[in-house]
Backbone as CSV, one residue per row, in Angstrom:
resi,resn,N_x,N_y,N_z,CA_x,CA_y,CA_z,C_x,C_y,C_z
1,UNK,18.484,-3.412,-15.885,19.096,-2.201,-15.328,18.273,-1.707,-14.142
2,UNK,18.582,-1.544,-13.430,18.502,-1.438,-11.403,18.740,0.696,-11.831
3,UNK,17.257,1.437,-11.366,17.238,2.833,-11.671,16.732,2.986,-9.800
4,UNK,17.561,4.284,-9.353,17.502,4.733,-8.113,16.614,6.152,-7.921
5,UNK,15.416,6.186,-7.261,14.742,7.359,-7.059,13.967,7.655,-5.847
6,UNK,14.203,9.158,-5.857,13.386,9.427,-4.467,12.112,9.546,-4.847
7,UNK,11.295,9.415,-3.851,9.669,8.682,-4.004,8.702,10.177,-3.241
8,UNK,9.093,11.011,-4.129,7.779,12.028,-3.973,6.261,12.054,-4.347
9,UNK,5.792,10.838,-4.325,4.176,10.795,-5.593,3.437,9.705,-4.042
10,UNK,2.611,10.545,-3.657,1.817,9.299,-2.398,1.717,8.697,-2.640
11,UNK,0.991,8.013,-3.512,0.468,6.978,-4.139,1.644,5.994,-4.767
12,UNK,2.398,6.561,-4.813,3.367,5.392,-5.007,4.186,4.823,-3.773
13,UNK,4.493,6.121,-2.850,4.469,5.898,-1.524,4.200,4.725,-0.954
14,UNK,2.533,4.325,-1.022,1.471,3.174,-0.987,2.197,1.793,-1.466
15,UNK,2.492,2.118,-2.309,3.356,0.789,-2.846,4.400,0.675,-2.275
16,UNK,5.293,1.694,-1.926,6.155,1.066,-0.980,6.058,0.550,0.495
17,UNK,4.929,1.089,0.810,4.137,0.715,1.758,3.954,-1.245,1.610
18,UNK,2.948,-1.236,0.749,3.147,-2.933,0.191,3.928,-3.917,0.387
19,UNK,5.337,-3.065,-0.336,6.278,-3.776,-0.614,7.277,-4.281,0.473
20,UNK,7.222,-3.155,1.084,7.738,-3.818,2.737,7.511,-5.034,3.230
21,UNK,5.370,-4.595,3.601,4.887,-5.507,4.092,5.009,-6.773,3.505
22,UNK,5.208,-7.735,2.391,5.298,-8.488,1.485,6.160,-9.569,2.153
23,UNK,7.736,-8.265,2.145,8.962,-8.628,2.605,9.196,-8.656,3.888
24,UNK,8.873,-8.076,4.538,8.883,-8.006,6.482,8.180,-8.829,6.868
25,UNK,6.913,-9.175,6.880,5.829,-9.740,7.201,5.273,-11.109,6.346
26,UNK,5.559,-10.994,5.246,4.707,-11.911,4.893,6.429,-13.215,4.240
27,UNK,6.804,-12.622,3.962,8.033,-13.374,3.226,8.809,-13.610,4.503
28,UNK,9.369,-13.166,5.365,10.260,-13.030,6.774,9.505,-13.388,8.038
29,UNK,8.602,-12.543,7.799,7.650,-13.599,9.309,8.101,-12.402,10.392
30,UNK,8.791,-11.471,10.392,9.432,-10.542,11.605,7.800,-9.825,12.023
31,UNK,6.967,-9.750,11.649,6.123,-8.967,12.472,4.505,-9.768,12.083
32,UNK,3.574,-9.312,12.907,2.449,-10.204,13.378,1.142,-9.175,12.243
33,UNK,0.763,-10.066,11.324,0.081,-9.618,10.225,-0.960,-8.628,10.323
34,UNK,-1.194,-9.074,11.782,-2.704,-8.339,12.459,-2.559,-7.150,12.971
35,UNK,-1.466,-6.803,12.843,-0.837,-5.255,13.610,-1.193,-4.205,12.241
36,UNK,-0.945,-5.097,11.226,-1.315,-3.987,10.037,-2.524,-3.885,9.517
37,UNK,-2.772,-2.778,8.780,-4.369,-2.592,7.764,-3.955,-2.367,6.714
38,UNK,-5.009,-2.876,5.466,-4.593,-2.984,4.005,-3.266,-3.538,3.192
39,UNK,-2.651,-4.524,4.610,-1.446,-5.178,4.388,-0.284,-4.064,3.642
40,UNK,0.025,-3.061,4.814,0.923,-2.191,4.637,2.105,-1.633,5.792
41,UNK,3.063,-2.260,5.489,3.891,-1.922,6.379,4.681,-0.368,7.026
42,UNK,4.017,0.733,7.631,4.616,1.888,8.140,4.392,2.368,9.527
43,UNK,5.283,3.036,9.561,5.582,3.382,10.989,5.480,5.058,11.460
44,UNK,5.822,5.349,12.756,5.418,7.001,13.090,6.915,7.875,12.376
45,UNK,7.000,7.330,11.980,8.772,7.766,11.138,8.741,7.990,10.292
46,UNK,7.643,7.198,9.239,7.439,7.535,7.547,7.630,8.920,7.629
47,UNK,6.612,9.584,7.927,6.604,10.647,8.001,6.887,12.368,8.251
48,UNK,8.642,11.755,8.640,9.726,11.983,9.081,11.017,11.631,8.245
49,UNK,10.924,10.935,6.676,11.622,10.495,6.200,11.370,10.757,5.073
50,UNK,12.664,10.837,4.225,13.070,11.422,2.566,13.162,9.423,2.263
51,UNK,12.120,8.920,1.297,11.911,7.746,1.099,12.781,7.483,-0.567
52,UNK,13.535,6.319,-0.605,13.919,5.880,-1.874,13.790,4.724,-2.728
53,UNK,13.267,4.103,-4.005,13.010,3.392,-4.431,13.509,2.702,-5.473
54,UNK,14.404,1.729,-5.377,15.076,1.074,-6.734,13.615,0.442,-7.374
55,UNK,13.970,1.059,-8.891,13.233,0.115,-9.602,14.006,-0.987,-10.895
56,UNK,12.964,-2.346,-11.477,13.979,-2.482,-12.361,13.424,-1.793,-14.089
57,UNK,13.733,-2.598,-15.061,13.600,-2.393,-16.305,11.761,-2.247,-16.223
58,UNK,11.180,-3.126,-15.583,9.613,-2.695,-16.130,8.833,-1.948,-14.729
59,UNK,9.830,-1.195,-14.268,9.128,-0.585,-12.967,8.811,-1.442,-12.141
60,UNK,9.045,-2.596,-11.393,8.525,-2.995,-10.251,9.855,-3.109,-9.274
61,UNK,9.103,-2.830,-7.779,10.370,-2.145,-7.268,11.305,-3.138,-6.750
62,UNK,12.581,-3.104,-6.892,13.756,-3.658,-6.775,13.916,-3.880,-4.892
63,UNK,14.208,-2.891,-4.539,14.365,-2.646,-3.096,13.660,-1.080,-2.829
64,UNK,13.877,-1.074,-1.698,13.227,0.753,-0.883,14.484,0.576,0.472
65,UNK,14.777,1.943,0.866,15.130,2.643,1.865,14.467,4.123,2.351
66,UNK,14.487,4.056,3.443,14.618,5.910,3.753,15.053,6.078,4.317
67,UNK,15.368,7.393,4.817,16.412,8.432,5.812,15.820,9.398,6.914
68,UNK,15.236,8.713,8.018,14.922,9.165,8.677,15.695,10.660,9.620
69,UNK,14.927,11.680,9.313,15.979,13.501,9.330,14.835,14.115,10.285
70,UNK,15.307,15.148,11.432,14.845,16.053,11.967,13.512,15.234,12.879
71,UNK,13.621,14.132,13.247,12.314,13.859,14.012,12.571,14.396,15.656
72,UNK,11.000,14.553,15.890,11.088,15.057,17.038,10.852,14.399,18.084
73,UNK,11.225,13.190,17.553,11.290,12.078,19.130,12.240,11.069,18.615
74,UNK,13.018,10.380,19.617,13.623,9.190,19.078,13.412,8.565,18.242
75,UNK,15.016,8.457,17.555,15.109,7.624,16.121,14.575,6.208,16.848
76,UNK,14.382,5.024,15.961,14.538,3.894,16.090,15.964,3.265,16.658
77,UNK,16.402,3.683,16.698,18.010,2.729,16.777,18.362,3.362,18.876
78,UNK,17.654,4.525,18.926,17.191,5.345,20.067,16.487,4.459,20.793
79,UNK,15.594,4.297,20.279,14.346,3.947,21.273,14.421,2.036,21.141
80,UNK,15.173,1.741,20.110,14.809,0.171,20.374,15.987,-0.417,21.034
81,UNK,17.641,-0.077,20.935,18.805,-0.631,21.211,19.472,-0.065,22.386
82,UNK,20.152,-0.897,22.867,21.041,-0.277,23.627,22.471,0.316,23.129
83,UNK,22.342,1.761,23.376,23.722,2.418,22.638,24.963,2.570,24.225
84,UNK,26.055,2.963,23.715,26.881,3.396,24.884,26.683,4.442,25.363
85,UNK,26.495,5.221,26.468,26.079,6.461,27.396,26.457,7.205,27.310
86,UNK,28.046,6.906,26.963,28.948,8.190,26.517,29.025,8.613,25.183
87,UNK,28.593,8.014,23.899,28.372,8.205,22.520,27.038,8.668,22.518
88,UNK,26.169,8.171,23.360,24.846,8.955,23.258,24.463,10.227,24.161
89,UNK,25.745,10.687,24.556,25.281,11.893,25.566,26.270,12.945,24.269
90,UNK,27.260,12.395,23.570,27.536,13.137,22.652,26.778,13.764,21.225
91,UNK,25.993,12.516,21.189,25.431,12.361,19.922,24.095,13.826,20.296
92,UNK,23.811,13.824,21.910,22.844,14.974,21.951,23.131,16.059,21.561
93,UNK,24.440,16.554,21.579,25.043,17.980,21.299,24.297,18.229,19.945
94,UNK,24.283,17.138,19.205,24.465,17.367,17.395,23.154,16.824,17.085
95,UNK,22.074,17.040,17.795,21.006,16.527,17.940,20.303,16.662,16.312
96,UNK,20.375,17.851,15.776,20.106,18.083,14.595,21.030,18.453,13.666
97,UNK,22.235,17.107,13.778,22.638,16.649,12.352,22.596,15.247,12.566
98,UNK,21.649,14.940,13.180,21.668,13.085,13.295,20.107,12.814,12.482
99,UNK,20.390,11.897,11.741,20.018,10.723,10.853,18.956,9.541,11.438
100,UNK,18.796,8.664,10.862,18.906,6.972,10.595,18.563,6.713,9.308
101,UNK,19.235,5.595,8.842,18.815,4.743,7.713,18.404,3.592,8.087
102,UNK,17.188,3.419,7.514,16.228,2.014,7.398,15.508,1.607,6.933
103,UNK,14.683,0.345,7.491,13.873,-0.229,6.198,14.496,-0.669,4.811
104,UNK,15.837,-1.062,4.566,16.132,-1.503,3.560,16.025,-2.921,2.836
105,UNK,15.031,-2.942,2.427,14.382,-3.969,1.880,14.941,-4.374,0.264
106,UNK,15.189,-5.888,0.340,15.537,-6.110,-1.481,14.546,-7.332,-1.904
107,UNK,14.207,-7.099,-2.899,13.516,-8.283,-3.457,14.299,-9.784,-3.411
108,UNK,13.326,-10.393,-3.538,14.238,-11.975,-2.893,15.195,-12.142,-4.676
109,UNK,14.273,-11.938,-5.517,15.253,-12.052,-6.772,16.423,-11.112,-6.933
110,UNK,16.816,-10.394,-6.622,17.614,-9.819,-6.366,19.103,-9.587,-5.486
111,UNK,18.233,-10.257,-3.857,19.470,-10.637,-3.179,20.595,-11.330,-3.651
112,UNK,21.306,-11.310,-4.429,23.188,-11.977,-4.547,23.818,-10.645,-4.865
113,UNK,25.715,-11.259,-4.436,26.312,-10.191,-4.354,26.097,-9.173,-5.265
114,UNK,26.631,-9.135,-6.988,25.904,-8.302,-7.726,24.901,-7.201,-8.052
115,UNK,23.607,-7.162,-7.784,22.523,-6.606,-7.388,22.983,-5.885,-6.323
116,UNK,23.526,-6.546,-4.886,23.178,-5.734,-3.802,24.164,-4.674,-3.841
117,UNK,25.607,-4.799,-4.642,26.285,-4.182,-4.374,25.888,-2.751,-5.472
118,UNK,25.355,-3.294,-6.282,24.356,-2.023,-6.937,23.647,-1.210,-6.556
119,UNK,23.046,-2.070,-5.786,21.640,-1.376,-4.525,22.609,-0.691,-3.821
120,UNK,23.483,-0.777,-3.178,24.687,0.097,-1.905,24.810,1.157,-2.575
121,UNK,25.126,0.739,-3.795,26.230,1.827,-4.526,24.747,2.815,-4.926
122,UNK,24.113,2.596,-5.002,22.811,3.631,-5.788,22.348,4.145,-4.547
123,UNK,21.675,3.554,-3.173,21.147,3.822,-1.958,22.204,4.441,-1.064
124,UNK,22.570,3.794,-0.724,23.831,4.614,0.488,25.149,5.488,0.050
125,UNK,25.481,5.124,-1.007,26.866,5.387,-1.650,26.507,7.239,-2.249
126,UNK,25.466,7.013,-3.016,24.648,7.859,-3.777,23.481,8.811,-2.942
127,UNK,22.753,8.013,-2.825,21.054,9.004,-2.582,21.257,9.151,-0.861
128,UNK,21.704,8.007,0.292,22.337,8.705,1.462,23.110,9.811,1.574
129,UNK,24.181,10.021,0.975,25.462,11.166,1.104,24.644,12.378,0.473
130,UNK,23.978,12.685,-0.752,23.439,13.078,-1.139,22.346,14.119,-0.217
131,UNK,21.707,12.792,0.197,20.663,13.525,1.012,20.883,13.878,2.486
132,UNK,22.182,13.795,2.902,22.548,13.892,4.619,23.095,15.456,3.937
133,UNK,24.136,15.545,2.801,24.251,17.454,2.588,23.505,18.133,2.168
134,UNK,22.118,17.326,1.614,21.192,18.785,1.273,20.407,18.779,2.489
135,UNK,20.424,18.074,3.855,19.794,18.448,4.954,20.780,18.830,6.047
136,UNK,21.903,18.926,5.735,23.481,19.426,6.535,23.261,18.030,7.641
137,UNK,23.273,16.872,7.283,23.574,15.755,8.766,24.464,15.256,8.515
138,UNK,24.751,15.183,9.521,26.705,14.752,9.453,26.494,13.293,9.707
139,UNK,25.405,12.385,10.425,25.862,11.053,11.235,24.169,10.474,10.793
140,UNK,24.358,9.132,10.700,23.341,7.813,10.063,23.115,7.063,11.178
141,UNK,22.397,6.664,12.541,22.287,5.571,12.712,21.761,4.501,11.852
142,UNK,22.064,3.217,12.568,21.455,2.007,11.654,21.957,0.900,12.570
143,UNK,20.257,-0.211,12.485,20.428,-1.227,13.265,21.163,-2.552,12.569
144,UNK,21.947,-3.097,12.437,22.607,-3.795,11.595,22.608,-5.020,11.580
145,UNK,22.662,-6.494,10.807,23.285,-7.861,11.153,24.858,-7.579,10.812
146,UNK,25.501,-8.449,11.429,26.672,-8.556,11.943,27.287,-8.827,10.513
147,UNK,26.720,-9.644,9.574,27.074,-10.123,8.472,26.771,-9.251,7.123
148,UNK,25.804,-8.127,7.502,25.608,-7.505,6.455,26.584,-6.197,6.535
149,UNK,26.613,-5.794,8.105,27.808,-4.437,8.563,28.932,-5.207,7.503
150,UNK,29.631,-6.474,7.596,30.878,-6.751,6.758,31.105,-6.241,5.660
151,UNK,29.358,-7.031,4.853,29.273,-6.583,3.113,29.639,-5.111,3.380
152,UNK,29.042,-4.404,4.048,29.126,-2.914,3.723,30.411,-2.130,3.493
153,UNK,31.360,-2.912,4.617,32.636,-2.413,4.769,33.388,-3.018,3.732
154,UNK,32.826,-3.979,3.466,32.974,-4.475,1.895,33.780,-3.518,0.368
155,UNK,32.468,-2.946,0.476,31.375,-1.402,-0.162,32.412,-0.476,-0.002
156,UNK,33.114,-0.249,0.876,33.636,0.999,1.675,32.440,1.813,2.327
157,UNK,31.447,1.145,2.677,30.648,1.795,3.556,30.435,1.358,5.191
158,UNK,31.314,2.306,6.086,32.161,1.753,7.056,30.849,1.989,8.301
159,UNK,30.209,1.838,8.723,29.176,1.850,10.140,29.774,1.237,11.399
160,UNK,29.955,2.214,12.084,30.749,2.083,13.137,29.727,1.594,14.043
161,UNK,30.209,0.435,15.228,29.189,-0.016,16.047,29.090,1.064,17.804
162,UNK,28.355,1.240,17.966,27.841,2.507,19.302,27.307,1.390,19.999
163,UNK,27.159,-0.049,20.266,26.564,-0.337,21.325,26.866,-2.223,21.348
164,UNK,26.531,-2.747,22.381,27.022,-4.434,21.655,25.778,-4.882,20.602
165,UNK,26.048,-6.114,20.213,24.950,-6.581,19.263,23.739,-7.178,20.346
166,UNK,22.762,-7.187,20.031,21.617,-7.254,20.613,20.913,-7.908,19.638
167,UNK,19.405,-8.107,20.757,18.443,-8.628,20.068,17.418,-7.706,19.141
168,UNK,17.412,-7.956,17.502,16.387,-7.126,17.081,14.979,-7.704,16.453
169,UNK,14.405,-7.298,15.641,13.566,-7.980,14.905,14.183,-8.725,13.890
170,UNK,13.750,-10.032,13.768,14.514,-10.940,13.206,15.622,-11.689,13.079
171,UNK,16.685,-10.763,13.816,17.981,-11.336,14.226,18.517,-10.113,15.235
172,UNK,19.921,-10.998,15.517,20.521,-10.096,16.487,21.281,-8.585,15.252
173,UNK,20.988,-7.763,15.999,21.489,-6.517,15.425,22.569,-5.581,16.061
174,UNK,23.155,-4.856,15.604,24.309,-3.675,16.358,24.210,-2.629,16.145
175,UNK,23.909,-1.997,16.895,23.542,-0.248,17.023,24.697,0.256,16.325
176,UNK,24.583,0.874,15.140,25.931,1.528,14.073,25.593,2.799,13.837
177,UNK,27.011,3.437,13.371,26.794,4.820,13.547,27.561,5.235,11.922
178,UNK,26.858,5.926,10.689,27.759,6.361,9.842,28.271,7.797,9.488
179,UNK,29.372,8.070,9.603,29.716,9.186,9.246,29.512,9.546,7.547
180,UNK,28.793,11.368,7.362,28.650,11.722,6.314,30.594,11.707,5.535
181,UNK,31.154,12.588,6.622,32.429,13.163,6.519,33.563,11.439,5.990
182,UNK,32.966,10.651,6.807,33.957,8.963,6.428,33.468,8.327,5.056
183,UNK,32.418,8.512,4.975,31.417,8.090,3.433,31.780,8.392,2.369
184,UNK,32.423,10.321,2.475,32.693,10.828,1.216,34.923,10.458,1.240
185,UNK,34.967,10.149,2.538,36.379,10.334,2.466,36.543,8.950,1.781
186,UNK,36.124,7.948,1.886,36.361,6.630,1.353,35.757,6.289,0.339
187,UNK,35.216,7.142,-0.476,34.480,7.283,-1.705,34.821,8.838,-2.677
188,UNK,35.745,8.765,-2.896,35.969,10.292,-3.193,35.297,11.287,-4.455
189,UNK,34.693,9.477,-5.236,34.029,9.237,-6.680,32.961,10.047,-6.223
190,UNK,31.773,9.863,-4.817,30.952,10.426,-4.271,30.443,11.774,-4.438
191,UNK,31.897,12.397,-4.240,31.989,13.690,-3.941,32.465,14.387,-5.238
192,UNK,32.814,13.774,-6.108,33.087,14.652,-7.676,31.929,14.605,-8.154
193,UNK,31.067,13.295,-8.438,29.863,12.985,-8.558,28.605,14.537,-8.240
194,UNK,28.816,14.514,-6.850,27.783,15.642,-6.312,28.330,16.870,-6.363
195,UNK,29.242,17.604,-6.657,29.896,18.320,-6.914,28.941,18.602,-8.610
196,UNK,29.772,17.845,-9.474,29.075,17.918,-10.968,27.593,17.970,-11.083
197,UNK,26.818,17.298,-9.969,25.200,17.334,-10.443,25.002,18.716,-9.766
198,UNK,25.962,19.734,-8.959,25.373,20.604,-8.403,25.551,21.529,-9.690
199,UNK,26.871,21.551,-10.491,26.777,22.257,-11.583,26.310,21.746,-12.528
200,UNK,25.722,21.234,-12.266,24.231,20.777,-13.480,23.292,21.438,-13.497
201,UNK,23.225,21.366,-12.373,21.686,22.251,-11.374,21.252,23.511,-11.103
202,UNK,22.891,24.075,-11.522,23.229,25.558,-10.854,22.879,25.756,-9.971
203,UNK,23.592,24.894,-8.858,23.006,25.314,-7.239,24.570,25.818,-6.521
C-alpha cells in the first residue's frame, strides 16, 4: 500500500534530498555528481516549495514531488524553457496565483502503469489541487516528456503545452501549463473529496 504525505520534519526533508539524488544523478545520469555535496540533490526552489512524499508499507520512499508557490524569482519552467510571449505576458497579470510542479521522481520498482497511476492519483489528483486552494493558485507550470503529458491526460490530468518541445535535462521537454479550475472540473471526485476533509477539519 503506496501512503501520500506532505513532508514537514527537516530531517526527513534530507532524505528526500537523497532520494532524488540517487534517481537524477546517480540512476539517470541527468546531472554531473560533482555539482553536489553529501550526494543530495536541491535547488534555490526547495525552499520555496510545499514538498510531498509517497511512502510504501515499510516507509521507504516510493516517489517525491513539490509545488513550487510564491517565489520571488522565476519558476523553473521560466527561467529554463522557451514559453509563448503572449501566454507569458498574461501569465504576469496572475503573477501570484502561479505555481510549478516538479521534481517528480518514482522509484525504479515502482515505475509500471499501476503504481504510477496511484502516484497521479495521490500527488497531482489529490495533494496538487489540494494544495494550489489552500494557497488560492489557480495555474501549475511543468516541464514535461511528450510521452508522459499523454499518461497524464490519460489520468484526466490535462497540462496544456505554452511553448514547443525543447531541449531539457534528460530529454526533450514541453513547457505545460495546469489549470486548478480544469483539474477539479475533470475530476469532480476531487472536489467532494476536499469539500468532506474540510468538514472534517472544521475549516
Amino acid at each position: 500500500m503506496i501512503r501520500f504525505f506532505e513532508v514537514l520534519d527537516e530531517g526527513f526533508l534530507e532524505e528526500i534530498f537523497r532520494f532524488r539524488y540517487e534517481v537524477v544523478v546517480d540512476e539517470l545520469g541527468f546531472f554531473d555528481p560533482n555539482e553536489y555535496e553529501g550526494k543530495k540533490e536541491r535547488d534555490e526552489w526547495d525552499d520555496y516549495s510545499t514538498h510531498f512524499v509517497a511512502l510504501d508499507e515499510e516507509c521507504n520512499i516510493v516517489a517525491t514531488t513539490r509545488i513550487i508557490h510564491h517565489c520571488p524569482f522565476a519558476y523553473p519552467t521560466e527561467r529554463y524553457m522557451q514559453i509563448d510571449p503572449s501566454i507569458q505576458k498574461l501569465l504576469e497579470l496572475k503573477r501570484d496565483k502561479l505555481s510549478e510542479i516538479s521534481r517528480l521522481f518514482i522509484a525504479k520498482n515502482y515505475r509500471n502503469m499501476h503504481d504510477t497511476k496511484i502516484i497521479i492519483n495521490g500527488f497531482i489528483k489529490q495533494h496538487t489541487y489540494f494544495t494550489m486552494k489552500r494557497f488560492d493558485l489557480e495555474y501549475a507550470y511543468s516541464a514535461i516528456e511528450r510521452r508522459f503529458k499523454r499518461l497524464l491526460r490519460m489520468y484526466r490530468v490535462h497540462f496544456d503545452a505554452i511553448g514547443p518541445e525543447q531541449k531539457g535535462y534528460g530529454s526533450p521537454r514541453i513547457p505545460c501549463l495546469l489549470s486548478r479550475e480544469r483539474l477539479g472540473r475533470d475530476n469532480p471526485n476531487i472536489i467532494q473529496y476536499y469539500e468532506k476533509k474540510k468538514l472534517w477539519l472544521g475549516v
